[in-house]
Each structure stands twice: as structure tokens, then as C-alpha cells.
N, C-alpha and C positions, 0 to 999 in steps of 0.2 A: 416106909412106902410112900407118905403124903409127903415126907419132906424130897424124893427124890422126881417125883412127879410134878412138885413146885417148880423145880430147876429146869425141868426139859421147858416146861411153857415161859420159862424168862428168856431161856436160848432161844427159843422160834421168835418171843417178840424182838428180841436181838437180830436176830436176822431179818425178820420182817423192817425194823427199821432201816437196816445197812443196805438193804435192795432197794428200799425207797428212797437213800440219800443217792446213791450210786445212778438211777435213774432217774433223780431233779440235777444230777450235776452237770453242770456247766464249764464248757472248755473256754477260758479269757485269752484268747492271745494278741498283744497289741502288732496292727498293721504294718509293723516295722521289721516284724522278724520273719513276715510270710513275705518269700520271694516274688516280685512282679515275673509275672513269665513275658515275654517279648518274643515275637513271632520272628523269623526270618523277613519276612516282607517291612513289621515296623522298624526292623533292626535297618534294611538299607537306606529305608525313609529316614529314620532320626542322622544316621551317618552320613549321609548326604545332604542333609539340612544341616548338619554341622560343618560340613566342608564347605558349602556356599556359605555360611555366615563368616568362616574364616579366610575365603577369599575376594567377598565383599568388600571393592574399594569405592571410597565415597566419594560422589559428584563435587565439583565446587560448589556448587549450589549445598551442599549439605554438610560440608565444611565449613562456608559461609555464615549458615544458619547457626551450628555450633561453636563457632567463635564469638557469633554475637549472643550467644544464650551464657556462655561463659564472662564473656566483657560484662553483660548487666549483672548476672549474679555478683561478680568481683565488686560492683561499682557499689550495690545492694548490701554488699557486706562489713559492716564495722570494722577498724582497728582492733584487730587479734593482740591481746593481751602480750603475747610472748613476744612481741616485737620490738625492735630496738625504740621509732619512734616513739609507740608509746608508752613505752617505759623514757623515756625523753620528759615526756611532755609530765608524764607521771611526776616526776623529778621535780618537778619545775611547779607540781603544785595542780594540776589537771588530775580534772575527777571522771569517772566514764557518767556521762547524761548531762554535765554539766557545761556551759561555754566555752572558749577561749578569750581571754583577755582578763579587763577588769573586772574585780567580783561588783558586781549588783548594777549592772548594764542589762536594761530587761529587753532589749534589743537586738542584743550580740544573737547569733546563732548558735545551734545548738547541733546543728547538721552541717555537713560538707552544702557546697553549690552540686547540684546535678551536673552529671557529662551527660552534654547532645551531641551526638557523633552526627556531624555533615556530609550528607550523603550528597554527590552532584558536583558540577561543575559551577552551579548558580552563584551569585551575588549572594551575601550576607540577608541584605536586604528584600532578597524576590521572595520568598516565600510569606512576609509578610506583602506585598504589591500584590500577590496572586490573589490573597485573603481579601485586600481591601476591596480588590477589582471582583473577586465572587460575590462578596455581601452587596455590595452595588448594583450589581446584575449587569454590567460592563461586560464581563468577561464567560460570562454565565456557556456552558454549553459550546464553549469554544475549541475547535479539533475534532467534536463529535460528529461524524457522518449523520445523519437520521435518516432513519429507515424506510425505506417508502414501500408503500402498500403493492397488493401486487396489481392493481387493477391505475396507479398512476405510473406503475413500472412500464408496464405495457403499454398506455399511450404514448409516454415518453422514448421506447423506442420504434413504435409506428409510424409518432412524427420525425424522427432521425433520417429514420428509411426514407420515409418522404420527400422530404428536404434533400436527401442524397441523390435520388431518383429525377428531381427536378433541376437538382444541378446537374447532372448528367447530361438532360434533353437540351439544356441549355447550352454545353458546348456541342452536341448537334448543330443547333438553329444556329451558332454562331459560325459553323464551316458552311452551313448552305447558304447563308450571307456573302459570307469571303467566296462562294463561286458563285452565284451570282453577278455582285458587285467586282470583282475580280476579274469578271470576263468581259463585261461590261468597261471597266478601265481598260485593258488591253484592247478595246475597240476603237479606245479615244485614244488620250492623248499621251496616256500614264505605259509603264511598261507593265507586265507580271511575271514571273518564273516561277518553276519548280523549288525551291528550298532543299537543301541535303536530306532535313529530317523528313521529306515530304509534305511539308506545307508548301504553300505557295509563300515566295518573299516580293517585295514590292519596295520600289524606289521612294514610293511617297511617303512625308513624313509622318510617323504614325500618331502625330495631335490632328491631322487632316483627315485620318481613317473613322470613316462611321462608328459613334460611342456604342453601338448593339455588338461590335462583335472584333471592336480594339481591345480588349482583353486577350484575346485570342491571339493577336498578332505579338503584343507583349509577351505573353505566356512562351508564343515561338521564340522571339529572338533571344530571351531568358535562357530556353534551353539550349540555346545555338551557343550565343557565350559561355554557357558552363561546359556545354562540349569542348569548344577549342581550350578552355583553362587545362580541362584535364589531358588534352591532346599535347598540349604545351606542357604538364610535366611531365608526362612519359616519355617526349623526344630526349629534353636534357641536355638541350644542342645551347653552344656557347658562340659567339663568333663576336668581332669587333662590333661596335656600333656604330663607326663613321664608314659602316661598307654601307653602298647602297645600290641596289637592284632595279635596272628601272622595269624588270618584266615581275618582278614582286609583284600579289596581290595587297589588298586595301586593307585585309585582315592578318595579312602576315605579317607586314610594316607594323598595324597596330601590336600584333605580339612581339614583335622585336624593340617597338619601341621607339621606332623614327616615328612613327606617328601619330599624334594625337588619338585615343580613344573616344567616340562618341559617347558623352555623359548622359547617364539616363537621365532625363527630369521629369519632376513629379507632375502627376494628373491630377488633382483635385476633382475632377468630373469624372473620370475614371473609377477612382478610388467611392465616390458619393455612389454610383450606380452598382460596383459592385458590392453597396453596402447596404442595397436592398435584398429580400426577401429572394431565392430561387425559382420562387412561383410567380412574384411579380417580373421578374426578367424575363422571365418564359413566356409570359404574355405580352409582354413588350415585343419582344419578338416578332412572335406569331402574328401579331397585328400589325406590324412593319412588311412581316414576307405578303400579307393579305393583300395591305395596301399599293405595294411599290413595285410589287412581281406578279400578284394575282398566283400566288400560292400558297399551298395550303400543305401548314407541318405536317399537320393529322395524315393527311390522304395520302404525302408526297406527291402530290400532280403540282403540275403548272397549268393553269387554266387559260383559253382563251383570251376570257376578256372579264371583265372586272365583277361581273353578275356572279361568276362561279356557279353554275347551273351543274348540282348532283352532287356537291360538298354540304353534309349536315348539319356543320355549325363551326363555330369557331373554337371549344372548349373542347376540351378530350372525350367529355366524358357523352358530347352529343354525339360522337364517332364512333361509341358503342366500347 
């Protein structure tokens, strides 16, 4: 009876241990055999990232780059063993790390010369000129725009404006000169007409024409010739040269060529006055129509008589 009663209580601690191991057990499965699951939506994302990577063709610029990343690697790279020359040179008594030539030359190299690939169209020599002429400070900062603040950006195009504005008023003063003095000749002893372009044209030579507003005249006749140039090649009329017309005009003769062309010659006084300042000519002006006419830019009047009685000043700015 005790020895059967012994056995039931070794079977329960037998069981008792087999629940206990059964309940500290542990499932180990490596990460390799549990399936990744893959959604439908990751699934067209990865397949369509695979289709653009395989239809991805490269810029030259990135073709470029991988040629040259391959050129340095090659250049970088020793003599491979398995190759004909070095096994050559093997032959011949070459060791790998050791020089070429005579043994105990502490001298000889022990390396290739480097490859500098020449990028450019430059001289051998420029890139060292550019070197010498930066350390010098010669060359320093040359090509580079600098940048301007924004408060001298802005006076700088204030005074453009300006300057443009005054050139403007300037060929004004200069047509109310030309009628003026214009009408004035036509009273004496000079002739004046109308001009195609609507200027007035005038017989007189234009080194005789008053220096305030012989620009003006120039600037006409400049346009007149370029007119007739283009006029003349759009006819594209041919005809002998020894015809001669005697109801021809003086400009037609000169486009055909019987007659001499009057040659422009230079003004040096001309050229010196239009080489002041737009503000100083304007006032040149204005103090000439003051003096000589008794009028006044500002107001547009022509005044009686020299006193100017009711005109504010002579400057723009006293005109309000």
C-alpha cells in the first residue's frame, strides 16, 4: 500500500514538471523562414520603382562623371599580377614594390608618373599665369560682377532716369531753337523748308549752325541718309552710269553715282559739347532761349521784353 502510494506522488511531480517545462517553452524561429507579407499598394510601389530604375537612362553629365570615377580608379590601380606585362617585366628580374632599372638607385621611382587629364582648350602654360597672377593679386576677383546693396541699386537707377529725362528735355530746347532761329533765317537772307522726315532742312552749312542745337540737325540729316541707303536697296534698279538726267535730283545723282557724295566731317566742338553732362546742356539752353528770345523753357511763353515779368525763375524746380 505505501509502496503504491509512493508512485502516484512521483507521477504528479512528473507531471507537475512537464506543465512547467511546456509553459517556460519557447518557439525560436529564425527571421528567414517567416514570410514578409507585402501589401498590394507596397507591391506596385516596389514594381514601379523597379521599372523606373530599369528605364533610367543617364545624362551625359553622369556618364561623364562615371567615366572619370573609373579613369582614376584604373590610373589608382597597380599592375595585376596575371598580366602579360608584368609578368614581362617579372622575367626580367622586377619585383612588386621595388623600382625599375639599376638595383641600388635610391632615386629611381618606385611609382608610375601620375595622369592629369587636360580639361580645356587653354595653353599648357595658363593655368599656371592664372596661379601666378591670383597670388599677386593682378588678377584677383576678375569676371566677378559684385553685388550692390540695394539702397546704391536704387540711386543708381534714379540717376539713369534722370539723366535720361534730361536728355529728353534737351532735344526739346533743341527744336524750339531750330524754330526760333529757323524763322528768323527765313527772314533774312538764308532759306528754310520742311524736311521729308518733318524736320525743317536748311541750306546753310551745318559748321555755321548754332553749337546748342547742331546736334539736332546732324542727328536729321543721319536719318535722311539712312533712309535713302535703304530706299536704294529696295529699288534694285540697275542702269548705265554714263546716262545723265539733267531734271535728276542732287540726291539721286548722288545715289547713282555721277555725283560726288557730300563727306561728313568731324566736329570736335560738336563732339566736346555733346560730351557734357544732359543737365549741363539743358541749362545751356535754357539760358540762351532766356537771353536771345526772352523765353522761357519752363513756362513755354515768349515774353515781351527782357524783364520777364511773371516767370518764376530760371530752374525747373522754381516753376514748381
Amino acid at each position: 500500500m505505501a509502496s503504491s502510494k509512493t508512485s502516484i506522488d512521483e507521477d504528479k511531480i512528473q507531471l507537475t514538471d512537464d506543465l512547467d517545462d511546456y509553459m517556460s517553452m519557447t518557439i525560436s524561429e529564425s527571421s528567414s523562414n517567416v514570410a514578409q507579407f507585402e501589401t498590394s499598394v507596397q507591391r506596385r510601389g516596389r514594381k514601379r520603382r523597379e521599372a523606373e530604375s530599369r528605364a533610367h537612362q543617364a545624362s551625359k553629365a553622369e556618364l561623364a562623371h562615371q567615366a572619370r570615377l573609373n579613369r582614376d580608379e584604373a590610373l589608382n590601380t597597380s599592375l595585376p599580377v596575371s598580366s602579360k606585362g608584368y609578368q614581362m617585366m617579372a622575367r626580367l628580374g622586377f619585383k612588386a614594390g621595388s623600382a625599375l632599372g639599376k638595383e641600388g638607385n635610391e632615386h629611381a621611382r618606385k611609382e608610375p608618373l601620375g595622369v592629369v587629364v587636360k580639361e580645356g582648350r587653354a595653353g599648357i602654360g595658363m593655368d599656371g599665369e592664372r596661379k601666378r597672377k591670383f597670388e599677386d593679386g593682378t588678377d584677383r576677383g576678375e569676371g566677378v560682377k559684385k553685388r550692390e546693396t540695394e539702397g546704391v541699386f536704387r540711386e543708381r537707377q534714379a540717376r539713369e532716369r534722370e539723366q535720361k529725362r534730361a536728355d529728353g528735355l534737351c532735344w526739346g530746347a533743341m527744336r524750339v531753337l531750330e524754330e526760333f532761329e529757323s524763322d528768323d533765317t527765313t527772314t533774312g537772307e538764308g532759306t528754310a523748308d520742311k524736311g521729308e522726315n518733318g524736320g525743317r532742312s536748311t541750306s546753310k552749312p551745318t559748321a555755321g549752325i548754332n553749337l546748342l542745337w547742331r546736334g539736332l540737325v546732324k542727328d536729321r540729316d543721319e536719318k535722311e541718309r539712312q533712309r535713302r541707303m535703304r530706299y536704294d536697296l529696295h529699288q534694285s534698279l540697275s542702269r548705265s552710269a554714263a546716262y545723265d538726267d539733267p531734271d535728276e535730283e542732287k540726291q539721286d545723282r548722288q545715289t547713282w553715282g555721277t555725283e560726288e557724295e557730300d563727306v561728313e566731317v568731324e566736329d570736335p566742338e560738336l563732339d566736346e559739347f555733346n560730351g557734357l553732362e544732359p543737365a549741363e546742356r539743358l541749362r545751356k539752353m535754357v539760358e540762351y532761349l532766356r537771353e536771345s528770345w526772352r523765353y522761357c523753357f519752363w513756362c513755354k511763353f515768349q515774353y515781351p521784353d527782357q524783364r520777364m515779368d511773371g516767370c518764376p525763375g530760371v530752374t525747373e524746380d522754381e516753376h514748381g
